[in-house]
FIBAPA-355418 format. One record per residue (C-alpha): x, y, z; residue number from 1; chain. Coordinates in steps of 0.1 Angstrom, whole numbers, plus 5000, padded with zeros to 4 digits. Layout:
<pts>
u	v	w	nr	kette
X	Y	Z	NUM	A
...
</pts>
This chain:
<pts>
u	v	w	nr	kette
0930	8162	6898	1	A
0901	8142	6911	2	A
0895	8111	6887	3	A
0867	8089	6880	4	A
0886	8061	6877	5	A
0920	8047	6889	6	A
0924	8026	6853	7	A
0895	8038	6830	8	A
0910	8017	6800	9	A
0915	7988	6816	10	A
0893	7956	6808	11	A
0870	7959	6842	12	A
0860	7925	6845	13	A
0890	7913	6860	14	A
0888	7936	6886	15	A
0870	7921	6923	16	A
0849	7948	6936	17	A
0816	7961	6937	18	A
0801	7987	6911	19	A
0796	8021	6921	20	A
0760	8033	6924	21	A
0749	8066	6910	22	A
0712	8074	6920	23	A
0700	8105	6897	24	A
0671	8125	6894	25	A
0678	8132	6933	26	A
0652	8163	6936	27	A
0651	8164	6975	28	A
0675	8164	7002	29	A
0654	8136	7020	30	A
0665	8114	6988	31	A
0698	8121	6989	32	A
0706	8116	7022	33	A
0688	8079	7024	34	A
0706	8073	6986	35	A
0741	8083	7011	36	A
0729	8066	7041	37	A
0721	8029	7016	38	A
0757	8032	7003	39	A
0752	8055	6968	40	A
0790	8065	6956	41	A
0773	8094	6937	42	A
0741	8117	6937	43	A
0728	8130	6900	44	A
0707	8164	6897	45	A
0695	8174	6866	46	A
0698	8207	6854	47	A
0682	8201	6819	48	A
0645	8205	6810	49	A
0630	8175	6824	50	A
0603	8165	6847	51	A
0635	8160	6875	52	A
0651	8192	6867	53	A
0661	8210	6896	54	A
0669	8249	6902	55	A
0708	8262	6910	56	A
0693	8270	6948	57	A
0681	8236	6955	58	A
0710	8218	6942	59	A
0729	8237	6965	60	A
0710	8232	6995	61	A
0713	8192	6987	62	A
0754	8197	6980	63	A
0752	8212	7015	64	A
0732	8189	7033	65	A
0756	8157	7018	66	A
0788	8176	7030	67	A
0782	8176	7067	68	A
0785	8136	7061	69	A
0821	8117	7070	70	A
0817	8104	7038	71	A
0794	8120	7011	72	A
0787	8105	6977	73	A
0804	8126	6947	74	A
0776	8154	6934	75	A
0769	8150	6896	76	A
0755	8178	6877	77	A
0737	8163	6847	78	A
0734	8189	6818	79	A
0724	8182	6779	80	A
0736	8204	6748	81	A
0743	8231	6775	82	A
0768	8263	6770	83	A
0800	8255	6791	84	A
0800	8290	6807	85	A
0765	8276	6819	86	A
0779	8248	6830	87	A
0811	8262	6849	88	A
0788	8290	6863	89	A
0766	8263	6879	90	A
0791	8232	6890	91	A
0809	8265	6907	92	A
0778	8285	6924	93	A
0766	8243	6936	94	A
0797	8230	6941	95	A
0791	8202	6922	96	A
0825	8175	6916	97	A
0815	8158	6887	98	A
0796	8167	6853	99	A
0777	8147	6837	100	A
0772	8156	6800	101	A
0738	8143	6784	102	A
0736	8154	6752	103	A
0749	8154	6716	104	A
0784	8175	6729	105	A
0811	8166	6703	106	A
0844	8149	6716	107	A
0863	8182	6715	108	A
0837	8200	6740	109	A
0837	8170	6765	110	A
0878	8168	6765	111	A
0873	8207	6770	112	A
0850	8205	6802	113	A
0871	8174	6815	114	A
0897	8199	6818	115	A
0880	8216	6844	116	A
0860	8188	6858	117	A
0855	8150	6857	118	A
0831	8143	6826	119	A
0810	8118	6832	120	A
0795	8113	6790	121	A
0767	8099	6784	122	A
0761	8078	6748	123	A
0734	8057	6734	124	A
0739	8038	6706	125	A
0709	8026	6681	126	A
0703	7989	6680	127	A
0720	7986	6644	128	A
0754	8003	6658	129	A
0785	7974	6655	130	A
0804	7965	6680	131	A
0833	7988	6666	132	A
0811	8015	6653	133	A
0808	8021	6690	134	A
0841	8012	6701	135	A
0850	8040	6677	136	A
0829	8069	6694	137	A
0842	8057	6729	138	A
0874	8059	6719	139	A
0867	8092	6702	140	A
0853	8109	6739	141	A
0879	8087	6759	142	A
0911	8103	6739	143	A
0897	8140	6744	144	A
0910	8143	6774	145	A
0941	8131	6799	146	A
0936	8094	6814	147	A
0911	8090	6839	148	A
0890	8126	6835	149	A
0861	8112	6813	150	A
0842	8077	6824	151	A
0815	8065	6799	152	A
0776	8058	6808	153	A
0762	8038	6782	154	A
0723	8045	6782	155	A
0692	8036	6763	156	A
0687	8050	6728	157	A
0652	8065	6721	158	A
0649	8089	6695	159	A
0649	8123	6708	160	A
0650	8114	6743	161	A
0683	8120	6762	162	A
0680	8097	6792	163	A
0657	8088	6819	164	A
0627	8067	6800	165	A
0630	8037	6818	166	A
0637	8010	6790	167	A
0668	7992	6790	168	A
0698	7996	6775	169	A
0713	7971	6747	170	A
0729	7952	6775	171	A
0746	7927	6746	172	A
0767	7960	6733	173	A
0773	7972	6767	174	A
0788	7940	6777	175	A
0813	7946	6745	176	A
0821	7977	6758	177	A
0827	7967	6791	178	A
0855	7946	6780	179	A
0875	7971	6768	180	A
0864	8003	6785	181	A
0849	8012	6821	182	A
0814	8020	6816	183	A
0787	8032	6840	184	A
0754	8013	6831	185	A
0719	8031	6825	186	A
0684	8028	6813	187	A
0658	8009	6826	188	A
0675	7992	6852	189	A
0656	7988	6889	190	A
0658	7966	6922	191	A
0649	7934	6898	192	A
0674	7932	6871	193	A
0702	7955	6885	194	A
0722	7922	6899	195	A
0717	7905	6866	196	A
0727	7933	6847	197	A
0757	7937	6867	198	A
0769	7899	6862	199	A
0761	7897	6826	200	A
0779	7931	6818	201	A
0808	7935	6850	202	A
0802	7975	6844	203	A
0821	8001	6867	204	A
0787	8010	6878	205	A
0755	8014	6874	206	A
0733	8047	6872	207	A
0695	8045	6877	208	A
0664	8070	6882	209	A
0631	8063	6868	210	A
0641	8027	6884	211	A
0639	8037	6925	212	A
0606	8064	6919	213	A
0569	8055	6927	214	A
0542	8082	6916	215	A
0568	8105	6902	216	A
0590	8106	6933	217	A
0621	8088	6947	218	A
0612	8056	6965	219	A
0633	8048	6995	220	A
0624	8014	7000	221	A
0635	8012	6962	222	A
0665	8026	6967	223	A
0672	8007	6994	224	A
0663	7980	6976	225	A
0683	7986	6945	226	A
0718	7991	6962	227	A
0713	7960	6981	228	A
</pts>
């Protein structure tokens, strides 16, 4: 089965390498070649209502252009409070290898989807959550499914928003988490604070959008900018 993560439990910060970069939002196959060319590990499309929300046909076409690489970044479907025969219709008809699950899906639907492909699952977490108020809904999504199937994104809470508004994330609870989970790090991060982030938190990787886009479109200077 193709994992996420070698050792998804294991305390990341005593691990010497560098994060995997996820660049989502990827509307155009321009974007997601120079995100492949700059060194992105994986390429998000969004499949939910959204300003970035892309059609089955599209997707495909940008699945298709990333395969003729020697090495293409892992395709992400990103999907919120979707059906999973939706979801399995569309990772299959794209080809997609990962999903990345957006919404409010309970542990049992994410362990349920990991069994048929890597979960990436998304959670934000108010600022008045505790330390093991979260540690207890990680674990919750972790422990759905077999070691290695589900890898956590920690992203910004904002009431009634499910990603993508640019703010930051509690970084102070995300560095928590980090210690005893692998986390990939959203919200609000861009070419400025991403190195900061990433040594104040030591996360398995970081996942940014609204971050590399000028006017309303993927930069590539930014995205250049952001994975060095």
């Amino acid at each position: 089965m193709l994992e996420l993560s070698p050792s998804i439990n294991a305390p990341i910060h005593h691990v010497m390498r560098l994060p995997r970069i996820k660049i989502c939002g990827i509307m155009r196959e321009v974007d997601a070649l120079h995100a492949a060319a700059m060194g992105a590990d994986m390429v998000g499309m969004v499949f939910a209502p959204s300003r970035r929300q892309v059609s089955s046909e599209v997707a495909a076409r940008i699945v298709t252009c990333l395969s003729s690489l020697e090495q293409p970044p892992r395709t992400v479907g990103v999907f919120v409070n979707e059906s999973e025969h939706v979801i399995y219709a569309t990772a299959s008809s794209v080809g997609l290898d990962i999903i990345q699950l957006s919404g409010d899906e309970t542990p049992g639907q994410v362990g349920r989807i990991a069994q048929r492909f890597p979960v990436i699952k998304a959670l934000r977490f108010p600022d008045d959550t505790t330390v093991n108020e979260a540690l207890i809904v990680c674990e919750q999504h972790i422990s759905s499914a077999p070691k290695g199937r589900i890898q956590l994104l920690i992203d910004t809470y904002q009431q009634g928003s499910y990603g993508g508004t640019g703010e930051t994330a509690n970084w102070s609870l995300a560095a928590r988490l980090a210690e005893r989970y692998s986390i990939l790090l959203a919200g609000g991060l861009n070419p400025e604070n991403v190195a900061k982030a990433v040594s104040s938190i030591s996360p398995f990787g970081v996942d940014v959008s609204s971050g590399v886009e000028r006017n309303g479109q993927k930069d590539g200077d930014l995205i250049t900018g952001f994975i060095h």
